[in-house]
MMTF fields as JSON, N, C-alpha, C and O atoms, coordinates in Angstrom:
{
  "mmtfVersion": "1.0.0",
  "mmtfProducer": "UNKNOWN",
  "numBonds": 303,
  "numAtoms": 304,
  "numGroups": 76,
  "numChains": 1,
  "numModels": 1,
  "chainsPerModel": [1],
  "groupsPerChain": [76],
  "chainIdList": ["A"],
  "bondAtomList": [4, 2, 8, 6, 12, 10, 16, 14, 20, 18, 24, 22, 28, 26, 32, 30, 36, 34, 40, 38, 44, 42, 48, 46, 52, 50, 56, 54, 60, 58, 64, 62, 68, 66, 72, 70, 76, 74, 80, 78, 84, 82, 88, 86, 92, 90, 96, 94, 100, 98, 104, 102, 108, 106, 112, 110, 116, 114, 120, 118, 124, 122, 128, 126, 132, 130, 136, 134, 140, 138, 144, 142, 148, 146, 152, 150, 156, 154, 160, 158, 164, 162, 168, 166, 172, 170, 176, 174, 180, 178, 184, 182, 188, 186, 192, 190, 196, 194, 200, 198, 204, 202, 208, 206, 212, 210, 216, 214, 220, 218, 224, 222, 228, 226, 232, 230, 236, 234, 240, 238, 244, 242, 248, 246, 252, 250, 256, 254, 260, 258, 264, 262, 268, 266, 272, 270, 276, 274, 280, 278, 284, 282, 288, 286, 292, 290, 296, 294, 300, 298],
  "bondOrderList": [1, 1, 1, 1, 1, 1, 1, 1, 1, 1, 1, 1, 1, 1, 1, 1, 1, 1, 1, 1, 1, 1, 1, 1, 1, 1, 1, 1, 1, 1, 1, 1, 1, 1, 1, 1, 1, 1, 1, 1, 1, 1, 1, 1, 1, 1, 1, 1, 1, 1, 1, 1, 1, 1, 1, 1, 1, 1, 1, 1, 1, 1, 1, 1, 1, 1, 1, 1, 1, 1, 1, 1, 1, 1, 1],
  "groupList": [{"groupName": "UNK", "atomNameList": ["N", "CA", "C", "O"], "elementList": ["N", "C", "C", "O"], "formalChargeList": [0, 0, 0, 0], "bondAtomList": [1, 0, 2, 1, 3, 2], "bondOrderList": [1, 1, 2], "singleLetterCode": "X", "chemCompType": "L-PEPTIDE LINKING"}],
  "groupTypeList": [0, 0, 0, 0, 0, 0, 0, 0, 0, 0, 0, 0, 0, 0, 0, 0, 0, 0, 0, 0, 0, 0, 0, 0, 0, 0, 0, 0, 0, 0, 0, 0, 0, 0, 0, 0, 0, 0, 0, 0, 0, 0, 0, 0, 0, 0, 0, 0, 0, 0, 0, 0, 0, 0, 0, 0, 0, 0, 0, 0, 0, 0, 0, 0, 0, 0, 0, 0, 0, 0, 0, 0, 0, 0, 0, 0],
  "groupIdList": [1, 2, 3, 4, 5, 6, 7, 8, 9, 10, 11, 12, 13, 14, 15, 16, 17, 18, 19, 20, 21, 22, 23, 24, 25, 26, 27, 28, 29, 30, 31, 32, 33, 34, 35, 36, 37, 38, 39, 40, 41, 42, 43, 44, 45, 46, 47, 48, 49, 50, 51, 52, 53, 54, 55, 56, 57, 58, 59, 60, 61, 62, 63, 64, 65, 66, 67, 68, 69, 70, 71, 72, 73, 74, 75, 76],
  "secStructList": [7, 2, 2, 2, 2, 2, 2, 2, 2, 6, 1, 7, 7, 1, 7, 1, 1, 7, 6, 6, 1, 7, 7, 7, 3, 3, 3, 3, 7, 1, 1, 1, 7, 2, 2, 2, 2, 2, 2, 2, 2, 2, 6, 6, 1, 4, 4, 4, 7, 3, 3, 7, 7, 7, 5, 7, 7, 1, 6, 6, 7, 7, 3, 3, 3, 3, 3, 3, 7, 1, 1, 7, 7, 7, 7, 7],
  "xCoordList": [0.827, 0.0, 0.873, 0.603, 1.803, 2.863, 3.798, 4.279, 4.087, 4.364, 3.265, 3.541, 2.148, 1.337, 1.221, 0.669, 1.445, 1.103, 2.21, 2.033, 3.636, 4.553, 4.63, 5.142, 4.244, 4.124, 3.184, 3.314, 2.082, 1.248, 1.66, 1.312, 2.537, 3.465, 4.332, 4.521, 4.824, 5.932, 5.312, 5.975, 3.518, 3.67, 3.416, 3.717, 2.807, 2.841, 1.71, 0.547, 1.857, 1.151, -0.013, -1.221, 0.671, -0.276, -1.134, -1.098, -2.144, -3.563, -3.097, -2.314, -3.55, -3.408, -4.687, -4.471, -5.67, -6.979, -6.975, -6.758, -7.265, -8.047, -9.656, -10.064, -10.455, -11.851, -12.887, -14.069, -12.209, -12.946, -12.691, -13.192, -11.876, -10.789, -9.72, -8.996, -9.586, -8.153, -6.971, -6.549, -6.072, -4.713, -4.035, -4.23, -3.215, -1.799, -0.728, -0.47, -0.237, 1.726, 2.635, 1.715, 3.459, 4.463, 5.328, 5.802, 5.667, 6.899, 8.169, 8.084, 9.085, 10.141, 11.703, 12.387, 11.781, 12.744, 13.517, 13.647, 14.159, 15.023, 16.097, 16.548, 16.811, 18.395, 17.833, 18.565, 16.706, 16.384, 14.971, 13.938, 15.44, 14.465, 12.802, 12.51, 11.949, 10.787, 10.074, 8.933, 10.692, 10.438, 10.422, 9.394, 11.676, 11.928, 10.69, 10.417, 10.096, 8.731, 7.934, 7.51, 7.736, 6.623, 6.636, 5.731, 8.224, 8.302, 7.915, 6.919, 8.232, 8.198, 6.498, 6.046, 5.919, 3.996, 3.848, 2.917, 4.195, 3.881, 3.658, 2.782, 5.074, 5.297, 4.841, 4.953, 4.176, 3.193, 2.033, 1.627, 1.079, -0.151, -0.418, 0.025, -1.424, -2.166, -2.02, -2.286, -1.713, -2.114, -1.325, -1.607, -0.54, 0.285, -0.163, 0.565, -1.762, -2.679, -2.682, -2.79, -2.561, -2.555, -3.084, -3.009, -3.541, -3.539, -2.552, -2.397, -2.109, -0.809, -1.791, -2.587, -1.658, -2.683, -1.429, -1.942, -0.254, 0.622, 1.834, 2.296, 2.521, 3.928, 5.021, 4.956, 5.695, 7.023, 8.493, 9.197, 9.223, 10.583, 10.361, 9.352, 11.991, 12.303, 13.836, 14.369, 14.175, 15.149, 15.051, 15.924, 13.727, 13.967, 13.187, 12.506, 13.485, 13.511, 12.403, 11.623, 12.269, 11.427, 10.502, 10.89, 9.087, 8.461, 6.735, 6.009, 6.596, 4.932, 4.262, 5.002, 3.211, 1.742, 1.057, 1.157, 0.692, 0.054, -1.333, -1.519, -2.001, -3.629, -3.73, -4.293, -2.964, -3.57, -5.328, -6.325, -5.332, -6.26, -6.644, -5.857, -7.955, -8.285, -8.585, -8.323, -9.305, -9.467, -8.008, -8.373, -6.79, -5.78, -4.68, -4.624, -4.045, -2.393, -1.493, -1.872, -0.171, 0.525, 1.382, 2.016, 1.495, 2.012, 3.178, 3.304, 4.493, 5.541, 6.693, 7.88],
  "yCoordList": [-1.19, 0.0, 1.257, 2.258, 1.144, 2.404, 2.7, 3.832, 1.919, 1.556, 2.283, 3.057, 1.995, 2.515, 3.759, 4.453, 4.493, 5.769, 6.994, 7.991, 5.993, 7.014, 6.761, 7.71, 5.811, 5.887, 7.016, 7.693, 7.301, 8.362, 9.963, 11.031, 9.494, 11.286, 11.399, 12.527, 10.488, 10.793, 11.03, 11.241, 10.911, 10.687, 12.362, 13.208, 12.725, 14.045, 15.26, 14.862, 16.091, 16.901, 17.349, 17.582, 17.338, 18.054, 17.158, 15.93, 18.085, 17.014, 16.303, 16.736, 15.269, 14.661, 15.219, 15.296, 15.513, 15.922, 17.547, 18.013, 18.06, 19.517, 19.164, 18.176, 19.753, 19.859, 19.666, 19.333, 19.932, 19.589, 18.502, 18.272, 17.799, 16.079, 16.091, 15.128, 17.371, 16.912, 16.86, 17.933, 15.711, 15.83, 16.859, 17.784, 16.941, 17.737, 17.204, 16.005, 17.895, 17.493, 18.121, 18.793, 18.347, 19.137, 19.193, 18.213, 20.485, 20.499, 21.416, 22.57, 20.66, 21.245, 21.632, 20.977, 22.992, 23.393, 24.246, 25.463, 23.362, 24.116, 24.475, 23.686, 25.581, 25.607, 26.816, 27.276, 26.908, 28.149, 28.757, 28.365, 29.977, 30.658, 29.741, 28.616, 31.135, 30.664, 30.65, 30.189, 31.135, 31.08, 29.515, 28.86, 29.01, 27.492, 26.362, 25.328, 26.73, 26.217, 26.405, 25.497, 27.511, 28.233, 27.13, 26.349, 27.235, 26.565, 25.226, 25.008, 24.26, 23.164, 22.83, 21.685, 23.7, 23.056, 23.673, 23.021, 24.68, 25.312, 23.271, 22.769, 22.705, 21.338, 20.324, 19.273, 20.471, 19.458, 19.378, 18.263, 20.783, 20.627, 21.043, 21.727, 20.125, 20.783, 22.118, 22.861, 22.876, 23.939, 25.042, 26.239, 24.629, 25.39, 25.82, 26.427, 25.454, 26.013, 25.266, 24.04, 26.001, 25.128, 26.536, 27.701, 26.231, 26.562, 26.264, 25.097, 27.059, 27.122, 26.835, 27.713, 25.917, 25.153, 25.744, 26.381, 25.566, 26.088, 25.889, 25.099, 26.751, 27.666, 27.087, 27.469, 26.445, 26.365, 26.669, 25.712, 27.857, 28.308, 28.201, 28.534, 27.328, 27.429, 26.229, 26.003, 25.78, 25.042, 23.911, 23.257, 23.365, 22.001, 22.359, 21.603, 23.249, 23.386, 24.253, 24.687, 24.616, 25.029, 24.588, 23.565, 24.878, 23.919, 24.617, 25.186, 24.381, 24.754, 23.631, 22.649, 23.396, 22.209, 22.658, 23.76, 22.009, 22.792, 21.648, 20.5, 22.279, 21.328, 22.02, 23.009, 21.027, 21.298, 21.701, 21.202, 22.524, 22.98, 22.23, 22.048, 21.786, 20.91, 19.421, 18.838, 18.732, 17.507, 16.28, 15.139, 16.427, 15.502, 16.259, 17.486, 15.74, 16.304, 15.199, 14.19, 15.162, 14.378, 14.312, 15.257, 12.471, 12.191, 12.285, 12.133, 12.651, 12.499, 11.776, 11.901],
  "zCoordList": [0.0, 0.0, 0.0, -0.663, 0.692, 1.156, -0.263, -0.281, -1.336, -2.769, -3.626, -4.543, -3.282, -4.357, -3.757, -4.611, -2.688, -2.253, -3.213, -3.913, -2.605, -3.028, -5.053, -5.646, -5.753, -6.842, -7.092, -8.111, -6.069, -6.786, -6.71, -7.213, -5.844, -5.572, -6.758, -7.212, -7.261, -8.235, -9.793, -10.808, -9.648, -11.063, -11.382, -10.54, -12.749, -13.306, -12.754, -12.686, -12.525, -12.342, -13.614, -13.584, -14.342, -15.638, -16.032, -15.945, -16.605, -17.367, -18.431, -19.277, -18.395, -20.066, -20.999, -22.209, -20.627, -21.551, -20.962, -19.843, -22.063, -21.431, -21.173, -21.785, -20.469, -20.044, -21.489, -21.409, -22.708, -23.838, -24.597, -25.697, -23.983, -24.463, -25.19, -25.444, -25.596, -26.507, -26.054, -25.623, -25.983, -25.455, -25.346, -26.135, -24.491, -23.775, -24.182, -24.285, -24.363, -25.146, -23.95, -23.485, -23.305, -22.742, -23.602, -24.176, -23.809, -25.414, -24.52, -24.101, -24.433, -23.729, -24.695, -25.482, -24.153, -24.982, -23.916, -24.051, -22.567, -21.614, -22.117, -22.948, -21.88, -22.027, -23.734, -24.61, -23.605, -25.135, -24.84, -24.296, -25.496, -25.478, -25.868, -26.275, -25.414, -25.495, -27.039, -27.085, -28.318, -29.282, -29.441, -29.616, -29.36, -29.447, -28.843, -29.451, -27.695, -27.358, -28.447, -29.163, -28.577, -30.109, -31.039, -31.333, -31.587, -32.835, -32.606, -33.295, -31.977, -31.807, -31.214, -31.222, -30.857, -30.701, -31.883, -32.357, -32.876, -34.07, -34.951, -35.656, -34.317, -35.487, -35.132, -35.763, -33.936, -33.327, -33.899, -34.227, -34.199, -34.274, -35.99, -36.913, -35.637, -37.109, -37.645, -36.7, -38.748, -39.453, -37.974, -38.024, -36.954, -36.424, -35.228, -34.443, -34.927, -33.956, -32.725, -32.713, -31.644, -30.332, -29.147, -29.538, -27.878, -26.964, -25.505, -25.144, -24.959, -24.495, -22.802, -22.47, -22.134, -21.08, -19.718, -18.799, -19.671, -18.898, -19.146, -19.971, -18.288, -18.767, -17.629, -16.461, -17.936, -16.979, -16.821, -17.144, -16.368, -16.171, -15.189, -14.566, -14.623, -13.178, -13.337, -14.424, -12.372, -12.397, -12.17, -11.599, -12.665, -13.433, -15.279, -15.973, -15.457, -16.849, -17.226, -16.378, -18.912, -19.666, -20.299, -20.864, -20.604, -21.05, -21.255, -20.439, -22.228, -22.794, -22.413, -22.468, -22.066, -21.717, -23.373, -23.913, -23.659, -24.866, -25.392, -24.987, -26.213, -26.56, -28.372, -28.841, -28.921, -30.088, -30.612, -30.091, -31.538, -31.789, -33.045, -33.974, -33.021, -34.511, -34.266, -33.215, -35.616, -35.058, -34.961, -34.678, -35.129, -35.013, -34.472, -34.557, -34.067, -33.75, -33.784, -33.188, -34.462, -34.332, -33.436, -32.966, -32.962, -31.373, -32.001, -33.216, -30.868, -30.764, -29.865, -30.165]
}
């Protein structure tokens, strides 16, 4: 029981679905600017469109949450 507790502390904070179902990506581009996030959910999603779900700088890294916009997005 004490196994499955601390497995549940370690796992992720972030949503996998937004509130309307479409997957979450975390697109991490630490160690570069925040354009470099841009570009890289720009090459995730369909036609370039995404919603930016949350934002992370700090010192365990950089990193966009992001929810493609549209009906597909390609996994990576």
């Amino acid at each position: 029981m004490a196994a499955l507790a601390t497995l549940a502390a370690c796992s992720s904070s972030y949503p996998l679905f937004t509130s309307d179902g479409r997957p979450t990506t975390m697109v991490d581009c630490s160690g570069a600017d925040w354009s470099l996030c841009q570009q890289r959910a720009q090459a995730l999603c369909p036609a370039s469109q995404y919603d930016v779900i949350d934002r992370r700088d700090g010192s365990d890294g950089r990193g966009l949450l992001v929810a493609c916009k549209g009906p597909k997005a390609s996994v990576q």
